[in-house]
C-alpha positions in Angstrom: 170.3 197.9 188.4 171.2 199.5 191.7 172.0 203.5 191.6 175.9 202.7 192.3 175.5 200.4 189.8 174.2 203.2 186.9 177.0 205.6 188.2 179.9 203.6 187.5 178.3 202.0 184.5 178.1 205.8 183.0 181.3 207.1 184.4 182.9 204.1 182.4 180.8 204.3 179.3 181.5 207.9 178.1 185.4 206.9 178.6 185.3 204.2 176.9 183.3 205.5 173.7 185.8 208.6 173.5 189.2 206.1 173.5 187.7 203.5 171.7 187.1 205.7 168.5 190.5 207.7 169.2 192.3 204.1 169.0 190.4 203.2 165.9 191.5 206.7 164.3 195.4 205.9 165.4 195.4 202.4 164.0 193.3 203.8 160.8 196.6 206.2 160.7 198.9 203.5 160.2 197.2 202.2 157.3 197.0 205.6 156.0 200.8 206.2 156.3 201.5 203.0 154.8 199.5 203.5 151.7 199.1 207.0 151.4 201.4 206.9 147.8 199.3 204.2 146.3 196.0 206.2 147.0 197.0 209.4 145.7 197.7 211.0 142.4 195.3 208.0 140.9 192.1 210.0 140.0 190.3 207.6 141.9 186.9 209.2 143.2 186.6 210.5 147.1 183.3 207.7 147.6 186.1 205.1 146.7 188.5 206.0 149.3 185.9 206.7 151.8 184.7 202.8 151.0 188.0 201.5 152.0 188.7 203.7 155.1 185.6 202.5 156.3 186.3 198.9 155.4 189.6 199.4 156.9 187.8 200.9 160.2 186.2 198.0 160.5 189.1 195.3 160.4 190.7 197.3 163.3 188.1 197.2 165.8 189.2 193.9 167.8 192.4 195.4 168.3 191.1 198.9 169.9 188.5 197.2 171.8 191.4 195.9 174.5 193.0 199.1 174.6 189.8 200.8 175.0 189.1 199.2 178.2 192.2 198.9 179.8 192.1 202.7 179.1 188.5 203.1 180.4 188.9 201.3 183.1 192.2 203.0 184.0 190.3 206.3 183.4 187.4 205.4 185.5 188.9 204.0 188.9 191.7 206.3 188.9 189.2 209.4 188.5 187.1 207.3 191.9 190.1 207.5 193.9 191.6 210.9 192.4 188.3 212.5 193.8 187.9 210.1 197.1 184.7 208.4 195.5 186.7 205.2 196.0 187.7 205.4 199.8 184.0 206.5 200.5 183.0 203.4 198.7 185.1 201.1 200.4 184.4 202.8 203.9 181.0 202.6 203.0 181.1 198.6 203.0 181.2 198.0 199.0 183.8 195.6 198.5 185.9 196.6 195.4 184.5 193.4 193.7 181.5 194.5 194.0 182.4 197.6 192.4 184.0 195.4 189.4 180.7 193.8 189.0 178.6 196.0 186.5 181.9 196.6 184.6 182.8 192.8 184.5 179.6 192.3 183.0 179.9 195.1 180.4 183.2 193.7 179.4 182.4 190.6 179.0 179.3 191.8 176.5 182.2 193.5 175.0 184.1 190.5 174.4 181.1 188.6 173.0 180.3 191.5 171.2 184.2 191.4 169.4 184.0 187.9 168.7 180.7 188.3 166.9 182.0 191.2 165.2 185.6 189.5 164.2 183.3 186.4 162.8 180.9 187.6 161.0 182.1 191.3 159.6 185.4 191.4 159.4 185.8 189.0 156.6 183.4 190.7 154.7 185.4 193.9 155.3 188.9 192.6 154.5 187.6 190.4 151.7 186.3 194.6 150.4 189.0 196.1 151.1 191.3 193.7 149.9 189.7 193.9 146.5 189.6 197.8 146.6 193.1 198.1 147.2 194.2 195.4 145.0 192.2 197.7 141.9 193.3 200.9 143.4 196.5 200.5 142.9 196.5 198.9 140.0 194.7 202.1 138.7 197.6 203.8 136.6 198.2 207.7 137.8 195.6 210.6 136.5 196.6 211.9 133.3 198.7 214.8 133.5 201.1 215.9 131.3 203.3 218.5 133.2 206.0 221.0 131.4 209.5 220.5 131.8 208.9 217.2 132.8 208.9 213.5 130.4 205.5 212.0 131.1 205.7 207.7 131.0 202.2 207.2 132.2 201.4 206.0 128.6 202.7 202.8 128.3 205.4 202.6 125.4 205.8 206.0 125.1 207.4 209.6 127.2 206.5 212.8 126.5 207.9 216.2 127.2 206.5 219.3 126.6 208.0 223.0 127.6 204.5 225.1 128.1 200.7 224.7 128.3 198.7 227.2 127.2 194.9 228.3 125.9 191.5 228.3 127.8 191.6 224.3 128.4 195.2 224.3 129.1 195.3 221.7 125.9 197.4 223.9 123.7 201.0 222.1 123.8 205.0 224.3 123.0 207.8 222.4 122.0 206.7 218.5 122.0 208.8 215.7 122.4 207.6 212.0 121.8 209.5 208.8 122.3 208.1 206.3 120.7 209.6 202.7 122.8 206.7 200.3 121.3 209.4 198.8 119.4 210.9 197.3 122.5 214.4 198.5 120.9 215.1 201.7 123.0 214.8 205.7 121.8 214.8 205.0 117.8 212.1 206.7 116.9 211.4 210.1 117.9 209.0 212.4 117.1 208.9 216.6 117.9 207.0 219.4 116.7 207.0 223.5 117.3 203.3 223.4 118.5 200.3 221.0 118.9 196.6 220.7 120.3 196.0 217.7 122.7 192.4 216.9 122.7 190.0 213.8 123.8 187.5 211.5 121.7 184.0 211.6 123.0 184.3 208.5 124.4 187.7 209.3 126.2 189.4 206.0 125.0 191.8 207.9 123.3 193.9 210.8 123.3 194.9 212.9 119.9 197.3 215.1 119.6 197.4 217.2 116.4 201.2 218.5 115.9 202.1 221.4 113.9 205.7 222.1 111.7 207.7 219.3 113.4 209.8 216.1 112.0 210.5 212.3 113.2 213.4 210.6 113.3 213.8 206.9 113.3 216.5 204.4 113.0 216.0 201.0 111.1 217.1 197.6 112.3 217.2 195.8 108.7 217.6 191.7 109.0 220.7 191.4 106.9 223.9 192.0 109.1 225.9 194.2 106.5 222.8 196.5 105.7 222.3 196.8 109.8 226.0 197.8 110.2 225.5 200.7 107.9 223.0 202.1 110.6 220.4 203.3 108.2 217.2 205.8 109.3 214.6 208.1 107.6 213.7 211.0 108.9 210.5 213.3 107.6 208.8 216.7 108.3 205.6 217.7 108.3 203.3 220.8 108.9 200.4 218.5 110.4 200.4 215.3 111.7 198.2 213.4 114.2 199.2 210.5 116.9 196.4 208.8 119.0 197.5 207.3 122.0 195.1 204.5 123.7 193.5 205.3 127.5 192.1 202.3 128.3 194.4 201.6 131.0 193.4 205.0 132.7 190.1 203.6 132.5 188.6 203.0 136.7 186.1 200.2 135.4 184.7 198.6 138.7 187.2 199.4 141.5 184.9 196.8 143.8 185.6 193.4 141.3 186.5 191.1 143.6 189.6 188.8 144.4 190.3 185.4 145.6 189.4 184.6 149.6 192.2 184.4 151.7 192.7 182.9 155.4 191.1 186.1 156.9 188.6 186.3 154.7 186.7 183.4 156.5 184.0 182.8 159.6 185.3 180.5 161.8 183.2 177.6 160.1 184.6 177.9 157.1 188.5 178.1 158.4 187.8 174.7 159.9 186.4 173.8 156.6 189.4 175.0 154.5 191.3 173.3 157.5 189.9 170.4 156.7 190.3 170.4 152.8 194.0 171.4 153.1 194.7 168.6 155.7 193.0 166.1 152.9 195.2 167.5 150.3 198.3 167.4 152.1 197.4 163.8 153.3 197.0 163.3 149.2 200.1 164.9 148.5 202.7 163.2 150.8 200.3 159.6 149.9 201.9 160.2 146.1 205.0 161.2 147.4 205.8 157.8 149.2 204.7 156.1 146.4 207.0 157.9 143.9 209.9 157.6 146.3 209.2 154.0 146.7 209.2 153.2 143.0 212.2 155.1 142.6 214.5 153.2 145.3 212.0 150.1 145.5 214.6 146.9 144.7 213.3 143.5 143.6 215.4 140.3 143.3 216.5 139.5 140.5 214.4 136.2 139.3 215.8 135.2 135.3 219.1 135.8 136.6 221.5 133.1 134.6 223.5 130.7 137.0 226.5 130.6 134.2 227.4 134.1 135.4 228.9 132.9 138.8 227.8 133.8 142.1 227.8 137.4 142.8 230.7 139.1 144.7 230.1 141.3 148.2 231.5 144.2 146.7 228.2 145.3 143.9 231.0 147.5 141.6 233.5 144.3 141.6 230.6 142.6 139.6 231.4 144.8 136.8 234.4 146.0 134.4 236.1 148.9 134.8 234.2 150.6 131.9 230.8 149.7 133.0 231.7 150.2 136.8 232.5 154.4 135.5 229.1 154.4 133.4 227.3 153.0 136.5 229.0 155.2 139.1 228.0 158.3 137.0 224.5 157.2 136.3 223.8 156.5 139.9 224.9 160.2 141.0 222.9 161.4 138.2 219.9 159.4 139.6 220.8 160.4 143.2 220.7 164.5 142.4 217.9 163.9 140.4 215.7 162.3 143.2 217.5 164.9 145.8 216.2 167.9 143.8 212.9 166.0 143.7 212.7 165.5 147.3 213.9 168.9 148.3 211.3 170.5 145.9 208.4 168.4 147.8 209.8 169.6 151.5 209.3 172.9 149.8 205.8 172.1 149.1 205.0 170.4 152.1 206.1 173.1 153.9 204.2 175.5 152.7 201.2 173.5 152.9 202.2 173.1 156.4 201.9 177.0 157.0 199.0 177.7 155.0 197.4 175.1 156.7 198.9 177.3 160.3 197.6 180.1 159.0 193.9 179.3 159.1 194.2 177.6 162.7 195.7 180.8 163.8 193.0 182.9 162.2 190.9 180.9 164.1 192.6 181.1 167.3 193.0 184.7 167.0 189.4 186.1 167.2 189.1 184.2 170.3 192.5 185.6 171.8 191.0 189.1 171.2 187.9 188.6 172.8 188.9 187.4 175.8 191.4 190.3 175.9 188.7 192.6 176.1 187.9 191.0 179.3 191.0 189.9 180.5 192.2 193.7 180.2 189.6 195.0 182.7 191.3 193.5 185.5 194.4 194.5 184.8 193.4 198.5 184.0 190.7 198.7 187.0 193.2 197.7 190.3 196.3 200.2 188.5 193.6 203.0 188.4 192.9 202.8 192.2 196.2 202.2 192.9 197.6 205.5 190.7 194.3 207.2 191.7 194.6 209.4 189.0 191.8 210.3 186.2 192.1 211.9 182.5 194.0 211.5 179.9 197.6 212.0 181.4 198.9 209.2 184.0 196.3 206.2 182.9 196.8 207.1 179.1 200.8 206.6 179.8 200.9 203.2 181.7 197.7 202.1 179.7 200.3 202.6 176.4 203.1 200.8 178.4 200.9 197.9 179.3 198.9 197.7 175.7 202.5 197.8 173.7 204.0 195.0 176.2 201.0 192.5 175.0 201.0 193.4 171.3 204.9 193.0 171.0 204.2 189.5 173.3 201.3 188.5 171.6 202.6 189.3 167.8 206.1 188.0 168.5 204.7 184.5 169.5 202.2 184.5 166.3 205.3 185.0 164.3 206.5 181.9 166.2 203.5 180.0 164.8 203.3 181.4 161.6 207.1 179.9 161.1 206.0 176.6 162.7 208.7 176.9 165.7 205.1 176.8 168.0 201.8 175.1 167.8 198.9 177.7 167.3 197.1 177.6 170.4 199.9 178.9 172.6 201.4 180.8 170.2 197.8 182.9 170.2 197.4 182.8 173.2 200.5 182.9 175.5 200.0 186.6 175.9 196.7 186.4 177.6 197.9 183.5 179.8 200.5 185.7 180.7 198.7 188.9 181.3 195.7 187.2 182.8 197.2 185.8 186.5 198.7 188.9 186.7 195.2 190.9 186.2 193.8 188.8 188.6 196.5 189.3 191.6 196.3 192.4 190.7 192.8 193.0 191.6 192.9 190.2 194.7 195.8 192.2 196.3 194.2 195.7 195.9 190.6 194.7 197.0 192.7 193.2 200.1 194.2 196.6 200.5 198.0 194.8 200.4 200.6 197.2 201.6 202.4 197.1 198.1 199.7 197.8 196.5 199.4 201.5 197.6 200.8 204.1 195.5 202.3 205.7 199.0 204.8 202.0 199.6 206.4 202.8 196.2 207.0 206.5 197.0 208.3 205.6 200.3 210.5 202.9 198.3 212.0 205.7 195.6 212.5 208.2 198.2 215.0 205.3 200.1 216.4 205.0 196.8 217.0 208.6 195.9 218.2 209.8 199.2 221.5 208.2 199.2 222.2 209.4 195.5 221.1 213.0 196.4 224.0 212.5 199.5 226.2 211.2 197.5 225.8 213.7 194.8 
């Protein structure tokens, strides 16, 4: 590797390393943001949540790759012409191509490297995160039993208490209990002046020992005339004890695992499931012929007697008006009947259909973003010596612009294909096709030095444009 070569390699490099973590972080945000309420508040320990943003880190990747480069590579030329290392490249006989060379390789190890990386770990980590959310949120809140406020993390019960008090904060004032096991609303209700909340050794269950309180509770007797004279019993007490069960505060294994989904598979095996879902389907609409055919199938009649008379054209005419109604109204019946049936197998056939979508596009997908890590070099390299600017100002702007313009492009057409209005490939895949020609006259026009191609043409262009406004104004 030539010395030009190892220069350009490193001025891209540290770049790239800095925005591709930033844009992992931002997109790690989002999950964050959407989430947060489900995560907190549930006791769940820190090595748990760590786990899933890391798993979660993971499945972003192929999306911050392509902004990573186009930002890198914006970063990197911009900062050669900012600084005139471009023009004393170019005057020094290096082609801009051949300044593009080291970094085309390096992006297209990139690409590689984000196809490998899509295949082989990200299912792993959405098939792990998937699971940890699913049980994390599951996971019923910590137990916390605040004053002032009725507590309904126990199922089939709400408490209210007015103070906590004593060294372990476990000495209750003023208790309330609702007791709604019954499934018949507040009818039994249970309050006490004081009471000690305490856990077994185990911590399956939770007793609290009341002190000088009473219950109330209303009785729902079988017999109608005993039920409208609304009878109840009430009792106090100077000690009494309730247990309530914890096991659904219990965190078990937060990694037990789910079912697989679509992107939860290697390319290999979504062909695979492909495959078995097509065979299904092919099963399924198989039967489906069959039952519609039996169901409207006609056959001649063959032990028909000739003393009835030959048949008239009219089919109702055949018949007397009594048995005409009776077989007008059992044909409609028969009609809805087979209607609903065949409207409730479009539904199914349907949905096979997108499932079926779904995997191809899974497929299609890691592909797509591969080839947008290499596809985006040539669009970010030519705007960074045409803007000739370097940091983290102009570039990270128009490098935002470009990156939101494909991911609106390229998500809006997967929605296409996910509701069946386009075939997978181009719905995956119409963004780069778009974004791809353009890269590439991008960089022929600027490594031709084309007049409309220099930053000073579109100055010269606004200043036409503003100077009769200014006159005007």
């Amino acid at each position: 590797m030539k010395v030009l070569d190892k220069y350009i390699l490193k001025s891209f490099i540290r770049p790239f390393t800095i925005t591709f973590f930033v844009m992992v972080f931002f997109l790690l945000m989002q999950f964050v943001w959407k989430y947060v309420d489900d995560l907190v508040g549930k006791g769940v320990e820190w090595y748990y949540i760590l786990e899933l943003l890391i798993y979660i880190s993971a499945t972003v990747v192929p999306m911050a790759l392509p902004l990573a480069v186009l930002l890198s590579s914006l970063m990197t030329l911009g900062a050669f012409g900012e600084h005139n290392e471009l023009a004393a490249m170019r005057s020094s006989g290096v082609s801009l191509l051949r300044l593009f060379r080291v970094l085309v390789v390096f992006s297209s190890l990139v690409a590689i490297g984000s196809y490998l990386f899509a295949d082989n770990v990200i299912p792993v980590a959405q098939f792990k995160s998937k699971s940890l959310l699913r049980n994390i949120t599951k996971k019923k809140p910590a137990l916390n039993i605040r004053p002032g406020i009725f507590y309904n993390g126990i199922e089939g019960y709400s408490i209210k208490i007015s103070d906590k008090t004593g060294p372990e904060n476990n000495e209750l004032k003023n208790i309330i209990i609702y007791d709604h096991t019954s499934n018949m609303g507040n009818v039994k209700v249970t309050t006490a002046q004081e009471g000690l909340m305490e856990l077994t050794p185990d911590n399956r269950f939770m007793v609290i020992t009341l002190q000088d309180g009473q219950s109330y509770e209303e009785h729902f007797p079988s017999n109608r005339e005993d039920r409208e004279k609304k009878p109840f019993s009430t009792a106090q007490f100077e000690r009494a004890i309730i247990r309530f069960s914890l096991e659904d505060f219990e965190s078990g294994d937060l990694r037990q695992e789910t079912n697989k989904d679509f992107n939860m598979l290697n390319n290999n095996q979504l062909i695979e499931a492909k495959d078995s879902l097509n065979h299904k389907l092919s099963n399924t609409k198989m039967e489906f012929s069959k039952t519609m055919l039996d169901r409207f199938g006609f056959t001649s009649p063959n032990n028909r007697s000739d003393s009835l008379g030959p048949l008239k054209p009219e089919i109702l005419e055949n018949f007397d008006p009594l048995r005409r109604k009776m077989a007008i109204e059992n044909a409609m019946r028969i009609a809805r009947s087979n209607r609903s049936y065949y409207e409730q197998r479009n539904v199914e056939f349907r949905w096979r259909h997108r499932h079926i979508t779904r995997h191809m596009i899974e497929w299609h997908k890691k592909y797509a973003l591969a080839f947008a890590c290499f596809m985006m070099l040539f669009v970010g390299a030519p705007l960074g010596a045409i803007i000739r600017k370097g940091g983290m100002g102009m570039p990270l702007v128009i490098s935002v612009v470009i990156f939101i313009f494909y991911y609106v492009m390229s998500f809006t057409f997967e929605k296409l294909g996910r509701e069946l209005v386009w075939h997978p490939l181009p719905a995956m895949w119409i963004a780069n096709f778009v974004f791809f020609p353009i890269g590439l006259l991008l960089t022929y026009k600027t490594a031709n030095d084309a007049e409309f191609m220099g930053m000073e043409f579109w100055v010269k262009i606004w200043k036409k444009i503003i100077k009769p406004l200014k006159r005007k104004s």
